[in-house]
C-alpha positions in Angstrom: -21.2 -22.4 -24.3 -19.5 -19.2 -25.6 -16.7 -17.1 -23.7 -19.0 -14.1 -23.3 -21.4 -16.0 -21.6 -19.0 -17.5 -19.4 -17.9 -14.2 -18.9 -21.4 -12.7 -18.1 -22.1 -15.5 -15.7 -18.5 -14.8 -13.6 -18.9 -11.2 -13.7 -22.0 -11.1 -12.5 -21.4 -13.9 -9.3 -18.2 -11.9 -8.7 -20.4 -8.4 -8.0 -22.8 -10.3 -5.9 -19.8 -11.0 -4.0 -18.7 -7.5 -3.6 -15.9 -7.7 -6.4 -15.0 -4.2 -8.6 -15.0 -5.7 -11.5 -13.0 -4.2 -14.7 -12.7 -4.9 -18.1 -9.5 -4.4 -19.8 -9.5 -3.9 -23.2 -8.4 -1.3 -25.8 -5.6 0.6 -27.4 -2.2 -0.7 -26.3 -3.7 -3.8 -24.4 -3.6 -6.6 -26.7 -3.3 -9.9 -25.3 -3.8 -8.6 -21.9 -6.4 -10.9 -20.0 -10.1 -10.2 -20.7 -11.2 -8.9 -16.9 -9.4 -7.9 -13.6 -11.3 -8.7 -10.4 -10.7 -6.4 -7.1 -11.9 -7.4 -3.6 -10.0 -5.9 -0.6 -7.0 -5.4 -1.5 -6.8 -8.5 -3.5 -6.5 -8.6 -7.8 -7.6 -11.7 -9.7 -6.8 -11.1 -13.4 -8.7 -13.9 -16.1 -8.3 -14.4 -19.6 -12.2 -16.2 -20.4 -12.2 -18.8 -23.7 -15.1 -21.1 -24.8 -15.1 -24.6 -23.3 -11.8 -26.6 -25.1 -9.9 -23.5 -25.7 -6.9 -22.2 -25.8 -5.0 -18.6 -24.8 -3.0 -17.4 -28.0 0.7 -17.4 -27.1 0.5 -13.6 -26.7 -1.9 -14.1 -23.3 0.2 -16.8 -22.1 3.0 -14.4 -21.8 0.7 -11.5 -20.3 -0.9 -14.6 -17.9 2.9 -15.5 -17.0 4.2 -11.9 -17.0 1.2 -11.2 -13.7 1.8 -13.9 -12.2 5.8 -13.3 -12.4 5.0 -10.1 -10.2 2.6 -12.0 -7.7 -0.6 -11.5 -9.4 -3.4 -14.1 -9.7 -3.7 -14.6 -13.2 -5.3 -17.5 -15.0 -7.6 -18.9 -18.1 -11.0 -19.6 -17.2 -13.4 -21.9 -19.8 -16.2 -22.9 -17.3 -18.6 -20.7 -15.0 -18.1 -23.6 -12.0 -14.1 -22.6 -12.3 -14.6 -19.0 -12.6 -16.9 -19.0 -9.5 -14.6 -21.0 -7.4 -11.8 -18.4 -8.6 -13.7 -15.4 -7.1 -14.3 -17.1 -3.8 -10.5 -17.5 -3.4 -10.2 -14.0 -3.6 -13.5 -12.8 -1.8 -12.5 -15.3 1.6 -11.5 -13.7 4.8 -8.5 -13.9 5.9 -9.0 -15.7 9.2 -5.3 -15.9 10.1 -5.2 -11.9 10.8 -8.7 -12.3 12.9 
C-alpha cells in the first residue's frame, strides 16, 4: 500500500468526521509533517509513510519539535492507525458536559 493512499483513505474518514483538514507543504516547510487535522479546537499533525517505513531524521525533529509545544504529532503507516488517530481528536469531551 502506498503513503498517498494511506493518506487519501485518513483524509477522507477524518472530513466525514467533521475534521478541517490541511495539507502542509511547500516553500520553507521541508520536513514538516505531511497533513494537520483540526476539529474543535483540537490539532492532530501526521507525517504519512508506506507500510515499514521510516520518517527521515529531519521529520523526526519537526514530529518532536510539535509535540515539545503540546501538539499531537505522530507517523502514521496504516489507514486502521490513522483512523483511530482522528477519533482521539474528534471525541467529546465528556468531563466538561
Amino acid at each position: 500500500m502506498s503513503e498517498s493512499t494511506i493518506d487519501r483513505a485518513v483524509c477522507a474518514y477524518a472530513k466525514s468526521k467533521g475534521c478541517l483538514v490541511m495539507k502542509l507543504a511547500g516553500p520553507g516547510q521541508k520536513g514538516q509533517p505531511d497533513r494537520m487535522f483540526l476539529h474543535q479546537g483540537r490539532v492532530l499533525f501526521i507525517e504519512f509513510k508506506a507500510p515499514g517505513k521510516r520518517p527521515t531524521a529531519l521529520q523526526y525533529r519537526w514530529l518532536d519539535r510539535l509535540a515539545h509545544h503540546t501538539f499531537h504529532a505522530t507517523c502514521c503507516d496504516e489507514i486502521a492507525a490513522g483512523k483511530r488517530l482522528i477519533d482521539l481528536i474528534t471525541q467529546h469531551e465528556s468531563s466538561t458536559q
